[in-house]
N, CA, C and O of each residue as an XYZ file, in Angstrom:
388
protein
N    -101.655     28.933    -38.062
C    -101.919     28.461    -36.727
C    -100.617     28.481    -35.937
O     -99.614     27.853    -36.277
N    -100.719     29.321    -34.760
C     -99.665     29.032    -34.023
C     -99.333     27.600    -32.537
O     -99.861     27.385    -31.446
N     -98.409     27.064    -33.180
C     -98.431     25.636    -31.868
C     -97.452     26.162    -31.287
O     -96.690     27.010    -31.752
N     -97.425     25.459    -29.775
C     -95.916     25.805    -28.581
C     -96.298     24.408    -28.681
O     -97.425     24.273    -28.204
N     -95.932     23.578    -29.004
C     -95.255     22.275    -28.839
C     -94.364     22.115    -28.085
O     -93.299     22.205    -28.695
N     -94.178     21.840    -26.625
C     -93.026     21.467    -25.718
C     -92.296     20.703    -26.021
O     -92.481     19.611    -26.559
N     -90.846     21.493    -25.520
C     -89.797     21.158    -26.108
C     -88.661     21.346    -25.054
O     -88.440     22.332    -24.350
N     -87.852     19.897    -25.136
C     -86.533     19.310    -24.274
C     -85.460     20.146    -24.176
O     -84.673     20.169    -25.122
N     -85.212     21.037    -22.952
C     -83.866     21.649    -23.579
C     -82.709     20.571    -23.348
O     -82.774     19.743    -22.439
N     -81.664     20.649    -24.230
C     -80.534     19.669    -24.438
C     -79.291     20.121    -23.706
O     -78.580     19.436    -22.971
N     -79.149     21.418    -24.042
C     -78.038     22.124    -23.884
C     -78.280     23.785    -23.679
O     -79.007     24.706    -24.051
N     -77.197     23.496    -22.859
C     -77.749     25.586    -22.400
C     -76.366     26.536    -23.128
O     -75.229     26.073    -23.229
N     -76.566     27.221    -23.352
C     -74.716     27.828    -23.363
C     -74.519     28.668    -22.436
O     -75.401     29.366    -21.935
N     -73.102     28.670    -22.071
C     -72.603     29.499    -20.918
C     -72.981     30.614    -20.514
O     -73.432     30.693    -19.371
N     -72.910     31.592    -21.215
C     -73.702     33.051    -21.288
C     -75.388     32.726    -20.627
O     -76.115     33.413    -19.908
N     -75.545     31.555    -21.162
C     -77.428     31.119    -20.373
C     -78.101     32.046    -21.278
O     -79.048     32.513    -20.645
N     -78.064     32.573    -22.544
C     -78.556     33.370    -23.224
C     -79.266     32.262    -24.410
O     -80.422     32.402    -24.808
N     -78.676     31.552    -24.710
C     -79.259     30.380    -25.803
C     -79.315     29.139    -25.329
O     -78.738     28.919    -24.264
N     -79.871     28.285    -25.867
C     -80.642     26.765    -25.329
C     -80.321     25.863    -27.157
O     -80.452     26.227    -28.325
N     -80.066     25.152    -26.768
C     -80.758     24.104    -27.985
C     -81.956     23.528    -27.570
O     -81.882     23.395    -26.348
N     -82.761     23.222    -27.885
C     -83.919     22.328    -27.611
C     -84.553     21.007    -28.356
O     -84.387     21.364    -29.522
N     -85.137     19.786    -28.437
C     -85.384     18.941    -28.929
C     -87.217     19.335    -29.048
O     -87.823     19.970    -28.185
N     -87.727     18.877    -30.097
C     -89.081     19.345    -30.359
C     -89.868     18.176    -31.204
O     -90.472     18.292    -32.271
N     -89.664     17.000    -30.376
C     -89.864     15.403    -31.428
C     -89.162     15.198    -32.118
O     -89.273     14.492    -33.120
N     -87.774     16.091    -31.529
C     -86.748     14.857    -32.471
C     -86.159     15.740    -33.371
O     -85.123     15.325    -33.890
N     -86.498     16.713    -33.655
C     -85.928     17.663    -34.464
C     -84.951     18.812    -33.160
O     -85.301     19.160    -32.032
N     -84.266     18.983    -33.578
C     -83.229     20.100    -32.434
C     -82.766     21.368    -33.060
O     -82.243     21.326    -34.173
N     -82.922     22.516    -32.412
C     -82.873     23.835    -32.714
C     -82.604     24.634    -32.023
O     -82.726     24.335    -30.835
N     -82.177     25.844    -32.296
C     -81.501     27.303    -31.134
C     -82.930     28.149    -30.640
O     -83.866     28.394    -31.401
N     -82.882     28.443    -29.526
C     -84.166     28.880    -28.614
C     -83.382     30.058    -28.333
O     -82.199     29.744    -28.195
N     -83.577     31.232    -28.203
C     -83.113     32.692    -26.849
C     -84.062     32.583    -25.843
O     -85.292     32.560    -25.866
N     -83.111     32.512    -24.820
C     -83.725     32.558    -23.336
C     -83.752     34.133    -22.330
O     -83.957     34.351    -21.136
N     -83.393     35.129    -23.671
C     -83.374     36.308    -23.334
C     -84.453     36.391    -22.367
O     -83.847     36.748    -21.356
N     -85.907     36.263    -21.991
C     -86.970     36.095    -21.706
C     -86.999     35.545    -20.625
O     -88.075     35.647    -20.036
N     -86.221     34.994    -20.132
C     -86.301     34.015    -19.296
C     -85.060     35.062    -18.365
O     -84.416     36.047    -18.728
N     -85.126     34.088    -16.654
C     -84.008     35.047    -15.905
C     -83.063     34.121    -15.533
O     -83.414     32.954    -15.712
N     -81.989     34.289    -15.078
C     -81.038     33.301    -15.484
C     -80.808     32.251    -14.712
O     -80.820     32.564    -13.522
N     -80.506     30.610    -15.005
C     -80.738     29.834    -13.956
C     -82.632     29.344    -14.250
O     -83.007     28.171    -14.260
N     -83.318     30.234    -14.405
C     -84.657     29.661    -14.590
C     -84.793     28.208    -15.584
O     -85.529     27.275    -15.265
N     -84.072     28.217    -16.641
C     -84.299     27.000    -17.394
C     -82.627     26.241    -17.566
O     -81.579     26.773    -17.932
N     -82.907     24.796    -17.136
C     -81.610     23.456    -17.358
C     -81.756     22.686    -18.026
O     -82.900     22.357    -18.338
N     -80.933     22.220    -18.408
C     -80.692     21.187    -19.597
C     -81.765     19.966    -19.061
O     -81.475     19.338    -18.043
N     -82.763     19.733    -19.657
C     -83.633     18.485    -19.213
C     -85.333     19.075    -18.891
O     -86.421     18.519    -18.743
N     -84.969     20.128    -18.885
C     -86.484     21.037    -18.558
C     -87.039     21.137    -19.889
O     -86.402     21.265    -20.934
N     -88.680     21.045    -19.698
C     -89.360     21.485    -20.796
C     -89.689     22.593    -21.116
O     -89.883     23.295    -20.124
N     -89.882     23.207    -22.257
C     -90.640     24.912    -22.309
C     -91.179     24.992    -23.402
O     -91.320     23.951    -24.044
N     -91.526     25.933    -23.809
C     -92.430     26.346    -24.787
C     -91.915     27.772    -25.409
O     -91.555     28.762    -24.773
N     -91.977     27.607    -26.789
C     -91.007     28.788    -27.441
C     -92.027     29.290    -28.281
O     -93.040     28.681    -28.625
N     -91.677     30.500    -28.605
C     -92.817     31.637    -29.368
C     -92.152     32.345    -29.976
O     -91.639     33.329    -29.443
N     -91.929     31.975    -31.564
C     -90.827     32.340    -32.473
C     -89.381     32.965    -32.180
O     -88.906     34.091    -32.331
N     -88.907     31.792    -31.714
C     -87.769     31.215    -31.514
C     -87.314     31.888    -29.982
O     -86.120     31.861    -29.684
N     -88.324     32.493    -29.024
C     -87.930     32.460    -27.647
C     -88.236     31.694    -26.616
O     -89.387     31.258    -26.651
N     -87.653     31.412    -25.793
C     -88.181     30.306    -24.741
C     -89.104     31.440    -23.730
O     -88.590     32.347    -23.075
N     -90.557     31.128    -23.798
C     -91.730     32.242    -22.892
C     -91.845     31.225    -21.683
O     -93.055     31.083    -21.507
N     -91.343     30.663    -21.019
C     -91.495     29.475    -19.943
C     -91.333     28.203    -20.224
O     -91.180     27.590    -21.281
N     -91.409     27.793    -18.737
C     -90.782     26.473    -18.779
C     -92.031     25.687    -17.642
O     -92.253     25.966    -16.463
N     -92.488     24.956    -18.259
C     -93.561     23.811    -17.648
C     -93.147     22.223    -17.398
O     -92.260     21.725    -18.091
N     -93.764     21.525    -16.476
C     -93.884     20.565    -16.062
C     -93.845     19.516    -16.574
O     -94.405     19.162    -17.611
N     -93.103     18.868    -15.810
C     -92.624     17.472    -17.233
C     -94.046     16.764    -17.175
O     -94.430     16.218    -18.210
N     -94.542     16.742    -16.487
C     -95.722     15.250    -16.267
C     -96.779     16.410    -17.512
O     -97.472     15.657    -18.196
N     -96.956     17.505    -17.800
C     -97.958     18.244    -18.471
C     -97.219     18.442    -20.022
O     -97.984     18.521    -20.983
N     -96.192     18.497    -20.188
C     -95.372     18.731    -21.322
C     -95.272     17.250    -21.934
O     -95.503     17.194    -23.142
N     -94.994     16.155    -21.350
C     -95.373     14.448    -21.628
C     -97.012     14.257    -22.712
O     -97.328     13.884    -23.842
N     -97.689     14.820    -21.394
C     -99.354     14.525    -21.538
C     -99.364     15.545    -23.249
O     -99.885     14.955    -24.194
N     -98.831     16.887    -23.497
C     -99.006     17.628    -24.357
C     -98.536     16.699    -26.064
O     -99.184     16.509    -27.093
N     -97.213     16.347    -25.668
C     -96.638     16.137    -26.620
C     -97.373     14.835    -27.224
O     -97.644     14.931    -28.421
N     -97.754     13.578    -26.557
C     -98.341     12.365    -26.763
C     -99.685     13.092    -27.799
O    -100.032     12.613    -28.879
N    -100.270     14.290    -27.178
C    -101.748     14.402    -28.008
C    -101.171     14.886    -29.436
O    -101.683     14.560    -30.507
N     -99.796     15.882    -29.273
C     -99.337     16.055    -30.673
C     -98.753     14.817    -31.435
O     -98.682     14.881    -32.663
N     -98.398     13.877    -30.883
C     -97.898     12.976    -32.077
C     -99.198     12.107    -32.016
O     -98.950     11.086    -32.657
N    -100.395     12.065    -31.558
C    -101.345     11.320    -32.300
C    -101.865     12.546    -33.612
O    -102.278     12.046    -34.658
N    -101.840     13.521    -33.548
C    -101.891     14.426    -34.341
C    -101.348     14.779    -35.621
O    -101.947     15.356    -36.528
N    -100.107     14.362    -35.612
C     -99.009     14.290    -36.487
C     -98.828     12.863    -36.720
O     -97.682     12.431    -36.846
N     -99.732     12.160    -36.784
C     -99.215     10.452    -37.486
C    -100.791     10.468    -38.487
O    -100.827      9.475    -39.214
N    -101.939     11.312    -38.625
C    -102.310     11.832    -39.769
C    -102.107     12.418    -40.832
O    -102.850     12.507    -41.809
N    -100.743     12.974    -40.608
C    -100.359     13.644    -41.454
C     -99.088     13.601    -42.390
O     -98.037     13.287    -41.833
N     -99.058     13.827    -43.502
C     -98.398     12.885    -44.316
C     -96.572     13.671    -43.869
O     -96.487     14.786    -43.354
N     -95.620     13.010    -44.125
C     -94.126     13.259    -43.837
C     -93.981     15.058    -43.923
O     -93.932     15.547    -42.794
N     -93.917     15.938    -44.896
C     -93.698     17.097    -45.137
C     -94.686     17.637    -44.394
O     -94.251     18.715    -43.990
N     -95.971     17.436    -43.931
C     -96.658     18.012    -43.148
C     -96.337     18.006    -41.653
O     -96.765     18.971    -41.020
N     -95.708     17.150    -41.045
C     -95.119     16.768    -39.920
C     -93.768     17.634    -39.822
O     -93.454     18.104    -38.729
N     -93.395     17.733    -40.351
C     -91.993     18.367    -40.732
C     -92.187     19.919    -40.504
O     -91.751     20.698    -39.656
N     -92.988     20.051    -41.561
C     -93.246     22.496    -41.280
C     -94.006     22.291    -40.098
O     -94.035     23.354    -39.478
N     -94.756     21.222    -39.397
C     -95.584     21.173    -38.098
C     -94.788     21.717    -36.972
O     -95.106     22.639    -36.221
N     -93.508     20.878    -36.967
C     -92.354     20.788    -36.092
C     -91.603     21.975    -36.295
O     -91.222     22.751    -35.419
N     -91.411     22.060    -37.579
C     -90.468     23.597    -37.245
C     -90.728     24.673    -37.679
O     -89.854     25.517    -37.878
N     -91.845     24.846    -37.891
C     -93.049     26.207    -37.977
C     -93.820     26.270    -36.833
O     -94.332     27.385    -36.730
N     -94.178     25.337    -35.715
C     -94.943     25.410    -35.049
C     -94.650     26.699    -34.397
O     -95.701     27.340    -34.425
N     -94.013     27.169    -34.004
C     -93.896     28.199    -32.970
C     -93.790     29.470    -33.927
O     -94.051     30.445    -33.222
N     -93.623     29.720    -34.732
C     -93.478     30.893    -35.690
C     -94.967     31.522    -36.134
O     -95.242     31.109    -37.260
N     -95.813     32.230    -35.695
C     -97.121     33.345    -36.241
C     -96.540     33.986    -36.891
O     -95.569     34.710    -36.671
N     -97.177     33.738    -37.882
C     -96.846     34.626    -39.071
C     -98.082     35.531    -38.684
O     -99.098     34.956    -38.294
N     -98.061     37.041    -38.775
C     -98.887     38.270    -38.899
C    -100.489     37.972    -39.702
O    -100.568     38.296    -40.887
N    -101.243     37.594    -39.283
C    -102.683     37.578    -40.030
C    -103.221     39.297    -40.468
O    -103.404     40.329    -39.821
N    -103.293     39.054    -41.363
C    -104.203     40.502    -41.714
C    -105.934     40.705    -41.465
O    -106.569     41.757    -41.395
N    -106.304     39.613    -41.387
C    -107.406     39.898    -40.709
C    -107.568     38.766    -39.783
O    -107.543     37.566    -40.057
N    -107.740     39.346    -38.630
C    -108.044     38.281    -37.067
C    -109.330     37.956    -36.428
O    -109.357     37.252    -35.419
């Protein structure tokens, strides 16, 4: 299953080519190759699709998103929460769709 779980960018780097991002608390490297430059700041939300930032959405909709994922993720036991968070954005190739 693929999730875009919205996610905080923290930090941009100079080049504006990479982002760190926060994703419930867990923090990680995003490429904003995808993105044009200036489009995403430190405090903006977006949504990444194995490991690129594909846009950047609205805090009041990225809030509302994330609240339905952590009622989602408090079913689920510690290690499941965990590959949730940092697999979410990674599709792995299905062989049959």
């Amino acid at each position: 299953m693929c999730l875009s779980i919205p996610s905080k960018v923290v930090k941009v780097s100079e080049d504006k080519t990479m982002c760190t991002v926060d994703t419930l608390g867990v923090q990680r490297d995003a490429n904003l190759m995808m993105m044009d430059d200036d489009d995403v700041k430190v405090g903006d939300y977006v949504l990444l699709h194995i490991g690129f930032v594909m846009n950047r959405i609205d805090e009041e909709e990225a809030l509302a998103s994330i609240e339905t994922y952590r009622e989602i993720l408090e079913i689920m036991d510690e290690e499941e929460r965990r590959q949730t968070i940092l697999e979410g954005d990674n599709c792995p190739e299905r062989g049959n769709a």
